[in-house]
N, C-alpha and C positions, 0 to 999 in steps of 0.2 A: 642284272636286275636293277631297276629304278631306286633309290634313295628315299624317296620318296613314297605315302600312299593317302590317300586322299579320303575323307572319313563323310560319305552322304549321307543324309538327311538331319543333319546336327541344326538342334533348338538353339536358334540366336539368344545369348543375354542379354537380361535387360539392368538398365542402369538405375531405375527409379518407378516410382507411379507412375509415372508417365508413358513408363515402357518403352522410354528409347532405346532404338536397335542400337545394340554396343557392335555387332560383328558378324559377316555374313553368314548364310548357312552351308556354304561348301566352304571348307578346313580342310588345310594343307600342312600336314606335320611333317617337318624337315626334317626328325629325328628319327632313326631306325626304328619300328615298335619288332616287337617279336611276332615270330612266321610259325607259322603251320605249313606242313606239305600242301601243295595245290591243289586243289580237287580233292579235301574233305568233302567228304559226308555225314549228314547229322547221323546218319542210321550207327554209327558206330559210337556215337555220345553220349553220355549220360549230361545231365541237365541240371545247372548246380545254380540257384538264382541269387541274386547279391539281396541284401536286406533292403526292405520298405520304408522309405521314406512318407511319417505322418505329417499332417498337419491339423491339429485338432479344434476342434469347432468353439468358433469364441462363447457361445451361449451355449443355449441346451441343440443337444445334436440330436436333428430329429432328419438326415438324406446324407446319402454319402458321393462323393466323385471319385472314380479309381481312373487314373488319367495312366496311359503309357508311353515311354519316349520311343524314339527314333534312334535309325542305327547310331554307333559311336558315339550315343547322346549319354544321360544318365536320368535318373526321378530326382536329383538333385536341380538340373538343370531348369526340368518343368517347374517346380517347386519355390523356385524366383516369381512365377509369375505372382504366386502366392504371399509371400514373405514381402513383396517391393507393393506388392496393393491392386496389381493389374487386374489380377482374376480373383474378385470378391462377389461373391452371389448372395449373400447372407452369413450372416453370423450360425447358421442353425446346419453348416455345412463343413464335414471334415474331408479332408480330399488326402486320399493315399496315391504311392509316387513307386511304383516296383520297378525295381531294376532288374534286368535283360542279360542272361548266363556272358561270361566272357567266353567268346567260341572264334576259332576261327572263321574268315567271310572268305568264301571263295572271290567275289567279285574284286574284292582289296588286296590280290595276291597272296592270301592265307593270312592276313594278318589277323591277328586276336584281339575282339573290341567286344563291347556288349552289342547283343545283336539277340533278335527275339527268335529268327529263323537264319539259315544261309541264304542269300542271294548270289547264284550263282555266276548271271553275266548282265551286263547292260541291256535293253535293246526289247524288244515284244518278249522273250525267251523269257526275263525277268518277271513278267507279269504273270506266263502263265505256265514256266516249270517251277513250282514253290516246292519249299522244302517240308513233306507233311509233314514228317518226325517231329522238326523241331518247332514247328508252328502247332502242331497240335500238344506239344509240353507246353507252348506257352497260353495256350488256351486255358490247359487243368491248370494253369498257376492262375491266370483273371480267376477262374471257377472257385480256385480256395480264396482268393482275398474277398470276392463277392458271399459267401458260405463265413467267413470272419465277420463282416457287418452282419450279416443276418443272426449270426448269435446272440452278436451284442445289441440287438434288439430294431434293426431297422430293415424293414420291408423289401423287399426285391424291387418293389414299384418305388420305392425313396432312394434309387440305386441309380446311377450314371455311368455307364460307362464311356473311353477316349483313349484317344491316341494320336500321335503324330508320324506318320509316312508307316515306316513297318509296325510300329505299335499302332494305328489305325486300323491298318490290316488285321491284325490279331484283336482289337476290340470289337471291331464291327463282324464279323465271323462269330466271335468268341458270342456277343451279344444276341445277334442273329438266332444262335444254336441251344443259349441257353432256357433251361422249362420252366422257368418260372417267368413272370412281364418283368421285365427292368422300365426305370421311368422313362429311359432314351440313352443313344448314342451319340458322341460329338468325334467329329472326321475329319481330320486336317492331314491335306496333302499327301494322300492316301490312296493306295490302288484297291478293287476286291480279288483281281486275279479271276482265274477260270468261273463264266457264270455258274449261278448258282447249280441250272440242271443238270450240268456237265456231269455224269457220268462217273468222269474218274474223281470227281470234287467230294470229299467228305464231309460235306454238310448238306442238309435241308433244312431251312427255317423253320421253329418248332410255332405250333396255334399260340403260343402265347406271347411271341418276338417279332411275328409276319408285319404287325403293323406296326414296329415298334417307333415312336417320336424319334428324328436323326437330324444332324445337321453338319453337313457336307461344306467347309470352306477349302479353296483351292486358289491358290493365284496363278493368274494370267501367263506369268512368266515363267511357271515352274519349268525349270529345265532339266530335273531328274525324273516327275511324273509330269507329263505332259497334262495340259487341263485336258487335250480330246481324251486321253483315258479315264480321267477324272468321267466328262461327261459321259462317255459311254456306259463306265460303273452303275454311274449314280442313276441312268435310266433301267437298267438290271435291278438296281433295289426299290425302284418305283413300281418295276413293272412285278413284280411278287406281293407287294403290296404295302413296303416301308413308306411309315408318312413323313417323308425328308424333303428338306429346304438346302437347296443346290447353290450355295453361292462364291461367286467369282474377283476375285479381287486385281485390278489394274495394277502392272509394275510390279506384283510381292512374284516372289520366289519360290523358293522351295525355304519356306518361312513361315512363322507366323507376325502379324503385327498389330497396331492398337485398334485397325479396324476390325478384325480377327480377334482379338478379346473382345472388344463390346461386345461380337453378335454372339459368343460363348457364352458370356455372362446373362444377357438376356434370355436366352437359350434356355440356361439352369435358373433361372429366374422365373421361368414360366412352367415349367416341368417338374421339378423341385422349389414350390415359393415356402418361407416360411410357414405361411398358414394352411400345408396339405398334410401335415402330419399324420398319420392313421391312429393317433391314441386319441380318447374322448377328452372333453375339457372336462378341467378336473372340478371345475363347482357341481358339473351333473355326474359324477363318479360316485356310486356305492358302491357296500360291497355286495349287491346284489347284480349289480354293475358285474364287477371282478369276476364273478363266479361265472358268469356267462361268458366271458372275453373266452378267445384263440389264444396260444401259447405267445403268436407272433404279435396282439394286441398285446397281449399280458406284457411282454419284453418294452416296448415301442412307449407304452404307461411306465413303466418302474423308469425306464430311460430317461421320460420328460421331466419324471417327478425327482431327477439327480440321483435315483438310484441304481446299483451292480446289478442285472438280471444274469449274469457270467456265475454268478454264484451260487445259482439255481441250478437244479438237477432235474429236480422232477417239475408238474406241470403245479402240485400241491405245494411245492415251494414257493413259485411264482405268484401265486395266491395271497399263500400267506405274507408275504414282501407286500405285493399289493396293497395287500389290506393296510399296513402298517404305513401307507404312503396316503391315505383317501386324507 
């Protein structure tokens, strides 16, 4: 057995704002890691996920980004883009960073990395024998992080979901399937696997995701997802009725880079802008105002206004908060 195993779809570091590539995206660890028997299977798993990395909103938080890494990656890794200055959309935006169960990857001779699903071999098989066990845990974990924002008071439409190569696959799916509208999806380097009508495929796009806002970046040279499967994808979510912007990038990899932040940033810039908030301004705020708001109004107001709506129970509590904030 090889010395060797090789860790794909790993988010490049960046070194600064600038977001110079520090390192490529295929990693070669010369170090033994630890095996699993060959040919796990997720059905015999339990699903145990590493803690959530925050980052929380320089101003009042009024949209949230739930972004997911790629195999062998970590929400630490994405998380740079954040901390070094690359990926800023506004101050009024927290972005959570979940980590991926440590599980064996069949594809990496059983070794044990964070991995959102198994992928079992290289090659067409990869795209369209998925692993549904562990891609559908990691869907209910997107579903509770997205279900956490919405407590603390932000809208499913003030909601982004992402991903990078296997974590794209699980956001865009995850998104797709979820009932309530999310504001959009962001796609990098990412396959969707089995069209949507297939049959054996456990999902239908739900009336409130069909058309959901997406944006599909993919480079040129990706040598793990080919761009033709990119393209083919991205015409399967066009042709259901996703309003996605398919774009290609010369020379990138299986990467992201600083042309791939801009068009994110834009992206969440235009779908989440500072001034979509769903709470009213507060100069036209009474409490006659209050008493008519939704519980998720009610929430989305005590939030702008610096206030816990987490400390609310009932819907008369939220009121009374309110009120207290006019």
């Amino acid at each position: 057995m090889p010395t060797q195993s090789i860790l794909l779809h790993r988010i490049p570091r960046y070194l600064s704002k600038s977001a110079t590539l520090l390192q490529p995206c295929l990693v070669v660890r010369a170090k033994q890691p630890h095996r699993a028997k060959r040919g796990v299977h997720s059905s015999s798993m339990s699903y145990t996920f590493g803690s959530t990395e925050y980052r929380a909103a320089k101003g009042t938080h009024t949209a949230t980004v739930i972004y997911l890494h790629g195999l062998g990656s970590s929400g630490s890794d994405i998380a740079q883009l954040v901390d070094g200055g690359a990926l800023r959309a506004g101050d009024h935006i927290k972005y959570v960073f979940p980590n991926a169960p440590q599980r064996p990857v069949t594809l990496n001779m059983g070794a044990v990395m964070p991995a959102w699903f198994d992928l079992p071999m290289l090659g067409p098989d990869m795209y369209s024998k998925i692993d549904w066990a562990g891609h559908n845990a990691a869907m209910a974990h997107l579903n509770k992080l997205i279900e956490e924002e919405t407590k603390a008071g932000i809208p499913t439409e003030r909601i982004v979901v992402g991903g990078f190569s296997q974590g794209g696959n699980v956001a865009v799916r995850g998104a797709l399937a979820h009932p309530e509208k999310l504001a959009g999806v962001l796609i990098n380097s990412t396959f969707l696997g089995p069209p949507l009508q297939d049959p054996q495929t456990p999902l239908t796009p739900t009336p409130a995701n069909k058309n959901i806002n997406a944006l599909w970046c993919h480079g040129q040279a990706d040598p793990m997802v080919p761009m033709q499967v990119s393209q083919m994808d991205s015409q399967v979510l066009k042709n259901v009725g996703v309003s996605l912007q398919w774009l290609t990038y010369p020379g990138l990899t299986h990467s992201l880079n600083p042309d791939v932040i801009r068009d994110m940033t834009a992206f969440l810039m235009k779908h989440i802008p500072a001034s979509g908030s769903a709470a009213p301004a507060a100069a036209a705020v009474t409490a006659e105002d209050v008493s008519g708001m939704s519980v998720k109004e009610l929430k989305v107001f005590i939030t702008s206004k610096g206030g816990n709506p987490a400390t609310c129970f009932e819907k008369s509590e939220l009121v009374s908060l309110a009120n207290t904030l006019i």
